[in-house]
MDTraj code that builds the backbone (N, CA, C; nanometers):
import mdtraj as md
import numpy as np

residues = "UNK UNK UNK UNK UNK UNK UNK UNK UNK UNK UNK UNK UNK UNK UNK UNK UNK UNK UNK UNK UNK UNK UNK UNK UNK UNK UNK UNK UNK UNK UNK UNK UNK UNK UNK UNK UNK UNK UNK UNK UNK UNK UNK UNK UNK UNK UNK UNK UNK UNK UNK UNK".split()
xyz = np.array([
    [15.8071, 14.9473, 28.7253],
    [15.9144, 14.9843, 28.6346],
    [15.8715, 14.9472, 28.4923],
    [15.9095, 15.0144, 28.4127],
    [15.8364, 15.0312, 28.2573],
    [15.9835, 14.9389, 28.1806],
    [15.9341, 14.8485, 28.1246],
    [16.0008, 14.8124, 28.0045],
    [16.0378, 14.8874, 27.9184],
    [16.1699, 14.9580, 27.8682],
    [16.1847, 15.0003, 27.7415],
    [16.1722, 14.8691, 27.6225],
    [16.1328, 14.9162, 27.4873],
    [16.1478, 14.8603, 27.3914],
    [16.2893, 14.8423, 27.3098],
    [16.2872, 14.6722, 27.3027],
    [16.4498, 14.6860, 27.2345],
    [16.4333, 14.7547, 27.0611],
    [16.5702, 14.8258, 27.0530],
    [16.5092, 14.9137, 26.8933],
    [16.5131, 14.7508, 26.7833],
    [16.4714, 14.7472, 26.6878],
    [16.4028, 14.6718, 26.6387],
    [16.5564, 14.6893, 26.4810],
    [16.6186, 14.5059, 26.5105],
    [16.7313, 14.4936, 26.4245],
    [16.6995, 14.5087, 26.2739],
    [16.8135, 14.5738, 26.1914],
    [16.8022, 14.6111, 26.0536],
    [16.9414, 14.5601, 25.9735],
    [16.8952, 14.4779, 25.8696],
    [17.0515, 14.4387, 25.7758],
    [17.0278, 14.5545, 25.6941],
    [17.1463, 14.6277, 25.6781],
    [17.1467, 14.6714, 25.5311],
    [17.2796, 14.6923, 25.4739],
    [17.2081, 14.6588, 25.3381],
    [17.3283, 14.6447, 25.2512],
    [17.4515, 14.7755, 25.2416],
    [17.5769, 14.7746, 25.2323],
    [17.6967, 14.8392, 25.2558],
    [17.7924, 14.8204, 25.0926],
    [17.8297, 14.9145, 25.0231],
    [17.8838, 14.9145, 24.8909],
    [18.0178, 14.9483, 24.9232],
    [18.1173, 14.9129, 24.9240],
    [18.2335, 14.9703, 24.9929],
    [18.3030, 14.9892, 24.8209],
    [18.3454, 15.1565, 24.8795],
    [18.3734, 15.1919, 24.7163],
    [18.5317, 15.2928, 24.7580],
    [18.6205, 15.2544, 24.6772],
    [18.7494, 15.2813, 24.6834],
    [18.7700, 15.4655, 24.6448],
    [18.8221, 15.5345, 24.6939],
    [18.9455, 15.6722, 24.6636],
    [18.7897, 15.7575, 24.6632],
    [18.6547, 15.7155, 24.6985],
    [18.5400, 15.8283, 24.7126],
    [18.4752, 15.8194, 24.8157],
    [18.4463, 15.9056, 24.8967],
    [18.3282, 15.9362, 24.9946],
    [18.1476, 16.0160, 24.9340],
    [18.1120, 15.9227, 24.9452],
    [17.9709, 15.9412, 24.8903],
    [17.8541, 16.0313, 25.0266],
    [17.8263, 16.1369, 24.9769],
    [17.7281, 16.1755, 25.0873],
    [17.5676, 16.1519, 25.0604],
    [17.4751, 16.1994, 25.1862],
    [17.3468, 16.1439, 25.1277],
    [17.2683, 16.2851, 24.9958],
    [17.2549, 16.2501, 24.9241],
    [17.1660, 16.3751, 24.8309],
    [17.2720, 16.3732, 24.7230],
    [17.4023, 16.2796, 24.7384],
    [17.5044, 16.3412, 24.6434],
    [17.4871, 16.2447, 24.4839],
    [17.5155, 16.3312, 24.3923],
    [17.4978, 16.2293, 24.2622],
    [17.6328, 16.2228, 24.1945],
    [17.6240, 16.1005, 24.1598],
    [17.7576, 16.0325, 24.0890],
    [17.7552, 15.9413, 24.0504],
    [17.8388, 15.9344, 23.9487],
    [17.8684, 15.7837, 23.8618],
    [17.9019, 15.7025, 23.9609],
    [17.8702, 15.5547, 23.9503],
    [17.9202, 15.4573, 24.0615],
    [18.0303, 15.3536, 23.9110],
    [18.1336, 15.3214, 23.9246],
    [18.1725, 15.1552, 23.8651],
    [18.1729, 15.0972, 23.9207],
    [18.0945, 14.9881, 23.9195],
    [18.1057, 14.8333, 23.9761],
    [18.1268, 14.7317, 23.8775],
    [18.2369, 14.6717, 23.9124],
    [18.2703, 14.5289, 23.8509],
    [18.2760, 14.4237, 23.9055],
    [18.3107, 14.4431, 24.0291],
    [18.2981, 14.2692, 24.1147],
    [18.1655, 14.2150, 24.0728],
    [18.1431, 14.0956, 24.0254],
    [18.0163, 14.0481, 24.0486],
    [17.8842, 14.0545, 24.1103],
    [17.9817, 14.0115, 24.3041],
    [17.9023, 14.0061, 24.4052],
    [17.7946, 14.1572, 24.4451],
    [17.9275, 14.2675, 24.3698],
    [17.8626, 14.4063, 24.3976],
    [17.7751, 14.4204, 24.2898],
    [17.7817, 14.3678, 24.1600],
    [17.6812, 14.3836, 24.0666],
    [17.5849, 14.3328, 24.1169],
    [17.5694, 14.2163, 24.1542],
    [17.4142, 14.0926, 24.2208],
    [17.3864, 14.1915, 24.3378],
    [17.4648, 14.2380, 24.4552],
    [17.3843, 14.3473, 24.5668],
    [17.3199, 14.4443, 24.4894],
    [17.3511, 14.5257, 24.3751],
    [17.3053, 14.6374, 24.3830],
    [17.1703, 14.6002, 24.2969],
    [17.1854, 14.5500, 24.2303],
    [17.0587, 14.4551, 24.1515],
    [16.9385, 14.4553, 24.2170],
    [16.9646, 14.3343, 24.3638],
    [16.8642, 14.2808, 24.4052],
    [16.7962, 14.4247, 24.4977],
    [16.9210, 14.5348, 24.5521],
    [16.8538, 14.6723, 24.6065],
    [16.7615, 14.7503, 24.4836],
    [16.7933, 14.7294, 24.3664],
    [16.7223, 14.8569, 24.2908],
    [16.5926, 14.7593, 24.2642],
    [16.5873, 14.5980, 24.2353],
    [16.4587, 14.5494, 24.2210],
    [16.3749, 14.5402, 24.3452],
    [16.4328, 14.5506, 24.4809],
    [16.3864, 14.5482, 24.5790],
    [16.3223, 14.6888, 24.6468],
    [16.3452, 14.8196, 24.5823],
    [16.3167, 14.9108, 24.6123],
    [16.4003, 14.9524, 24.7493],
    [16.5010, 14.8611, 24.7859],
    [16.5956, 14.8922, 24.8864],
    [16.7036, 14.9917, 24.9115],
    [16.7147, 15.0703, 25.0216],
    [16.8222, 15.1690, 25.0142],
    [16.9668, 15.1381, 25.0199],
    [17.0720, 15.1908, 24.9796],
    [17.1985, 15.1002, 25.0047],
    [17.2787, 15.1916, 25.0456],
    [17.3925, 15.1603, 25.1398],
    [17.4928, 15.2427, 25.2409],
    [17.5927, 15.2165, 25.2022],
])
top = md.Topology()
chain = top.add_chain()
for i, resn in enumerate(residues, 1):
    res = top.add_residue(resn, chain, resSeq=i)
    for name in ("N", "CA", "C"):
        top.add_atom(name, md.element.get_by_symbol(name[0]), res)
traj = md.Trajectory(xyz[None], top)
């Protein structure tokens, strides 16, 4: 009997953004003011990281 491989765990960062649904390819102004969301999106654009 063959071992499957377990799929291999991923954090990623999540922007939870009020009265818009964002799709993938779509362009738009974002506002962020919370802090915490200013420091996430920061450390994604210096990190070359994608964000959800």
């Amino acid at each position: 009997m063959m071992r499957s491989k377990k799929p291999e765990l991923q954090i990623i960062p999540v922007l939870p953004l009020r009265d818009v649904v964002v799709f993938p390819y779509m362009v738009m102004p974002l506002f962020v003011g919370r802090p915490k969301s200013i420091s996430s999106l920061d450390d994604a654009m210096q990190n070359n990281k994608n964000y959800y």
